[in-house]
C-alpha positions in Angstrom: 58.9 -33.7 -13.7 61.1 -34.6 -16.0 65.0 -34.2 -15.6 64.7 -32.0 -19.4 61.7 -30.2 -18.3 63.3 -29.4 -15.0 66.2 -27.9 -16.1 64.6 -25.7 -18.6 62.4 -24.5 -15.9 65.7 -23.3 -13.9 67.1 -22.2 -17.2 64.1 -20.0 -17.5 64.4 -17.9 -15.0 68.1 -17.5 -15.0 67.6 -16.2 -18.8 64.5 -13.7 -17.1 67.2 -12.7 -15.2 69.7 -11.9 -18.1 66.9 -9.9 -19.7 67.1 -6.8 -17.2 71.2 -7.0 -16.6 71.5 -6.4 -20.6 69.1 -3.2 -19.7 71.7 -2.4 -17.3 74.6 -2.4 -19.9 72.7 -0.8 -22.0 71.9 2.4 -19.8 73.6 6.3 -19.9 75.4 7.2 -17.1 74.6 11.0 -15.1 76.0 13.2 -13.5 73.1 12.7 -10.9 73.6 12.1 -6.9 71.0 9.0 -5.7 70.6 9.1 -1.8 70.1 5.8 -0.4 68.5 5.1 2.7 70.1 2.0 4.8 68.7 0.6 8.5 71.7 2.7 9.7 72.4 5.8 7.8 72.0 7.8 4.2 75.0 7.1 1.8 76.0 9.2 -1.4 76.4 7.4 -4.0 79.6 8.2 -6.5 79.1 10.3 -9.1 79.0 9.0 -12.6 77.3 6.1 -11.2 75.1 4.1 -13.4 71.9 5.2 -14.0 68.8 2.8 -15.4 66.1 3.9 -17.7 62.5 3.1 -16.4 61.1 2.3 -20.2 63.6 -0.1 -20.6 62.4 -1.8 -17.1 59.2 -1.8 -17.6 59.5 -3.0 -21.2 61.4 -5.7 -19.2 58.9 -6.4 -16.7 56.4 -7.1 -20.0 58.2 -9.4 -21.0 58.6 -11.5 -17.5 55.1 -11.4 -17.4 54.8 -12.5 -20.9 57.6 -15.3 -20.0 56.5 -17.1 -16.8 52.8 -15.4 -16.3 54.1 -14.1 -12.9 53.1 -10.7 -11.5 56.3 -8.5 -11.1 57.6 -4.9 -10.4 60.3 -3.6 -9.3 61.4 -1.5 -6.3 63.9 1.6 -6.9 64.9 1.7 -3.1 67.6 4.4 -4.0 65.2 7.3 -6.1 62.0 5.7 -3.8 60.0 4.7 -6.5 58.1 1.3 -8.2 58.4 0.4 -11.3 55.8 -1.3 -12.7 53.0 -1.7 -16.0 49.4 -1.8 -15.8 48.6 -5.3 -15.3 50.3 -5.3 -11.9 48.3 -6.6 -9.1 50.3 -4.7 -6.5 48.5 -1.4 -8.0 45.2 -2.8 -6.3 43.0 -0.5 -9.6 44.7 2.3 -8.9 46.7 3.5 -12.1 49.9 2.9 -13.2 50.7 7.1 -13.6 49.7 7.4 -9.7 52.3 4.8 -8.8 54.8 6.8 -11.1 54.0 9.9 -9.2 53.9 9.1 -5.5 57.0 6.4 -5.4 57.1 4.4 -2.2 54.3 6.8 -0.8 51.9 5.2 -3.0 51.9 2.1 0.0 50.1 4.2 2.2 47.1 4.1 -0.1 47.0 -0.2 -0.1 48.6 -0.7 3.3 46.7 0.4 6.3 49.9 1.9 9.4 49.7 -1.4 11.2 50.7 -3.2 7.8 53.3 -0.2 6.7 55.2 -0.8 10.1 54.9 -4.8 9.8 56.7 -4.2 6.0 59.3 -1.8 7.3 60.0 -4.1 10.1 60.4 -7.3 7.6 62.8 -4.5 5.1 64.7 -3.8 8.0 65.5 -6.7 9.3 65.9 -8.3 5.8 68.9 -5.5 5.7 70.8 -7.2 9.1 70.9 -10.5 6.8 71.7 -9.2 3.7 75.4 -7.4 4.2 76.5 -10.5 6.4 76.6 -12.2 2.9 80.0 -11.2 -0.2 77.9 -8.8 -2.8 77.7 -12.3 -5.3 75.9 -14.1 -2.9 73.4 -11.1 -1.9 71.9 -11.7 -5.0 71.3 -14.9 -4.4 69.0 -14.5 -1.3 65.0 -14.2 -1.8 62.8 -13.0 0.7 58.8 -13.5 1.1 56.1 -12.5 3.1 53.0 -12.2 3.5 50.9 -8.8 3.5 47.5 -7.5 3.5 46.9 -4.7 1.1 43.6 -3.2 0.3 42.3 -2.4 -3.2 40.8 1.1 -4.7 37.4 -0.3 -3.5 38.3 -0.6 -0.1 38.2 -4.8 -0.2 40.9 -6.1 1.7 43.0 -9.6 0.9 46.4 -11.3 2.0 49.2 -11.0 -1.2 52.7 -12.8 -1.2 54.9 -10.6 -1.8 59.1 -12.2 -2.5 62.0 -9.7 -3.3 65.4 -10.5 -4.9 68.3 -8.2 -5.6 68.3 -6.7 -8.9 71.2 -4.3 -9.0 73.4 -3.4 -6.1 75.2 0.0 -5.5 78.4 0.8 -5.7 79.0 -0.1 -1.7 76.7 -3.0 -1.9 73.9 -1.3 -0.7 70.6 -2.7 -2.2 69.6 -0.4 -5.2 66.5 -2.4 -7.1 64.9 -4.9 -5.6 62.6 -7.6 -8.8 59.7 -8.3 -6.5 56.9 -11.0 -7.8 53.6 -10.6 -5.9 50.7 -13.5 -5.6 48.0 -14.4 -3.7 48.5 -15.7 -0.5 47.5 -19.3 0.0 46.6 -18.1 3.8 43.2 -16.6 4.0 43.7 -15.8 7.5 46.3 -12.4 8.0 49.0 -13.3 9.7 52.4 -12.2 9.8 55.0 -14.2 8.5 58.0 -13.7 6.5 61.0 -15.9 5.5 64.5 -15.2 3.7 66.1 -17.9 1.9 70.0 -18.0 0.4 68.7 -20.2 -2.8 72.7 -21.1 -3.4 73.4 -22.4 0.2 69.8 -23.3 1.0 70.5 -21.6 4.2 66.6 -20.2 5.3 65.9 -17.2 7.9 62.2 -17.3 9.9 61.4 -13.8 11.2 60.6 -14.1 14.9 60.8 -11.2 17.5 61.8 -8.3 14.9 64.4 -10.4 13.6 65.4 -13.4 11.1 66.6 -16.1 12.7 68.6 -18.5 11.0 67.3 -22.8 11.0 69.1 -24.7 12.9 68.6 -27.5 10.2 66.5 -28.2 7.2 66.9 -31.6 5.4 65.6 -30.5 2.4 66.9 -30.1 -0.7 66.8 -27.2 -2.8 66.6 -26.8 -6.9 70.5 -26.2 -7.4 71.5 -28.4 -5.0 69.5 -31.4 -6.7 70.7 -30.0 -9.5 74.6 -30.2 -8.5 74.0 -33.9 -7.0 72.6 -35.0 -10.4 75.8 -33.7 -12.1 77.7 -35.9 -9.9 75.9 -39.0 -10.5 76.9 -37.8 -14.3 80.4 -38.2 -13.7 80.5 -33.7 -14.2 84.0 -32.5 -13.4 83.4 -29.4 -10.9 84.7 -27.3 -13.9 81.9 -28.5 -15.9 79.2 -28.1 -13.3 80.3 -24.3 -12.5 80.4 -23.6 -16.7 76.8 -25.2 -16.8 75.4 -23.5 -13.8 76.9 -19.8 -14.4 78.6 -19.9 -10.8 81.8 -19.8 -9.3 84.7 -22.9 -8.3 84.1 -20.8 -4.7 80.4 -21.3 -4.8 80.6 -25.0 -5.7 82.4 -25.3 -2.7 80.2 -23.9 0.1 76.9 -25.8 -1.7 79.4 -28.8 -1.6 80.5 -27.9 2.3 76.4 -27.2 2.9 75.6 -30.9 1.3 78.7 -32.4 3.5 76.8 -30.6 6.9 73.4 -31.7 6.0 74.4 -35.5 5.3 77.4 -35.5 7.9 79.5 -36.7 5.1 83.2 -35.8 4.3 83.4 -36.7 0.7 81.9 -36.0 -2.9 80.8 -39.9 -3.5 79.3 -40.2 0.2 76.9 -37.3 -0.3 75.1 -38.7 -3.4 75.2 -42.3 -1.2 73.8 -40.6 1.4 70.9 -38.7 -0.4 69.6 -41.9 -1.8 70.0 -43.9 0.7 67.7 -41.1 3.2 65.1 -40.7 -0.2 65.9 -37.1 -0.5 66.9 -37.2 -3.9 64.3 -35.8 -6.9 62.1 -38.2 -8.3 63.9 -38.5 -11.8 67.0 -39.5 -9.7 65.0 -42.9 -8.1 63.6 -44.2 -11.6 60.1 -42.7 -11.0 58.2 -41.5 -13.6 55.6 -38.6 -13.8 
């Protein structure tokens, strides 16, 4: 893949993103009290607190589909309910207004209990992760697993299903949840579930009821390929942060994570070291699609 095409692709999705935050801007406020549901206790949201507008999601959600051809919805985990259009696979035939009416109750008609408990389990323990990271880098983490759902004609089969942070409350709780769903590329069930920081690149296996952080992972991810390319460029950290919509302090712990993972101390040692061990993209070594 080309370095262009590459970057596009990244640009992409950042600009998907953008799509439902302008919704966000965009919404009326209410006088309305959400109750939101935590692995420890209820909290109250403020009043006056802002309040979305399903349409505007959904019309949102279109669009994604139209955008990337990916499969998404997304999970109100304040009000309990899933927004979502037609075409969504995680509806399994049943209709969109059934969804709309029975909120996160509407899993118990795809997810048989032993499944239900499995997803609770994975939500919960997602949650333990999720407020030992700042409320920036919260949305930065993606979790995925893998669960077996069963259709409106009683037919069974394995879906992926990844979640990302959408919109936070106001004491960082998690408030929507953009979830993509696929098919699995397991055809036998099994349960597994990851949770990835896609700035640090630090990644979470749930074993035992819990996620477990790697001890080490020698890969590279997107935006830290992406950061080492700038510095072959010659990109000022300024430049890179204004090019990659994130802050000098987030620069700095991808930098820190690249210094760990190549036991380097310097800028000009980690791009040495990536080409030196072949971990560096393929546009970076003068290959060719």
């Amino acid at each position: 893949m080309g370095y262009a095409l590459f970057k596009k692709k990244v640009r992409d999705k950042f600009r998907i993103f953008c799509i439902f935050v302008n919704y966000f801007h965009k919404s009326r406020y209410s006088n309305m009290e959400v109750t939101v549901k935590t692995q420890k206790d209820f909290r109250i949201l403020k009043r006056n607190e802002e309040i979305h507008n399903p349409k505007e999601l959904e019309a949102g959600l279109s669009a994604a589909n139209r955008l990337v051809g990916g499969n998404f919805h997304i999970m109100d985990y304040a009000r309990k309910q899933i927004i979502v259009n037609n075409s969504s696979w995680i509806l399994c035939g049943y209709s969109k207004e059934i969804a709309d009416a029975e909120g996160f109750d509407f899993f118990s008609r795809i997810l048989n209990e032993d499944e239900q408990t499995w997803m609770t389990r994975v939500n919960q323990a997602s949650y333990q992760v999720l407020f030992n990271y700042s409320k920036v880098e919260r949305f930065h983490l993606l979790l995925s697993y893998d669960v077996t759902v069963r259709n409106i004609n009683d037919t069974e089969f394995i879906l992926n299903h990844k979640v990302t942070p959408l919109k936070l409350c106001e004491n960082g709780n998690l408030w929507l949840g953009l979830c993509q769903v696929s098919l699995s590329s397991d055809r036998i069930k099994s349960h597994t579930a990851t949770l990835t920081n896609t700035l640090s690149g630090e990644k979470y296996d749930f074993i035992n009821g819990n996620f477990v952080l790697r001890d080490y992972d020698d890969t590279l991810t997107p935006l830290q390929e992406l950061i080492i390319m700038y510095l072959i460029q010659g990109r000022s950290d300024a430049e890179i942060c204004d090019e990659l919509g994130i802050s000098m302090d987030q620069l700095k712990r991808i930098k820190q994570k690249l210094y760990t993972k190549f036991n380097v101390k310097k800028t000009s040692a980690v791009v040495h070291k990536a080409h030196q061990e072949r971990t560096l993209p393929s546009l970076l070594k003068g290959e060719k699609n």
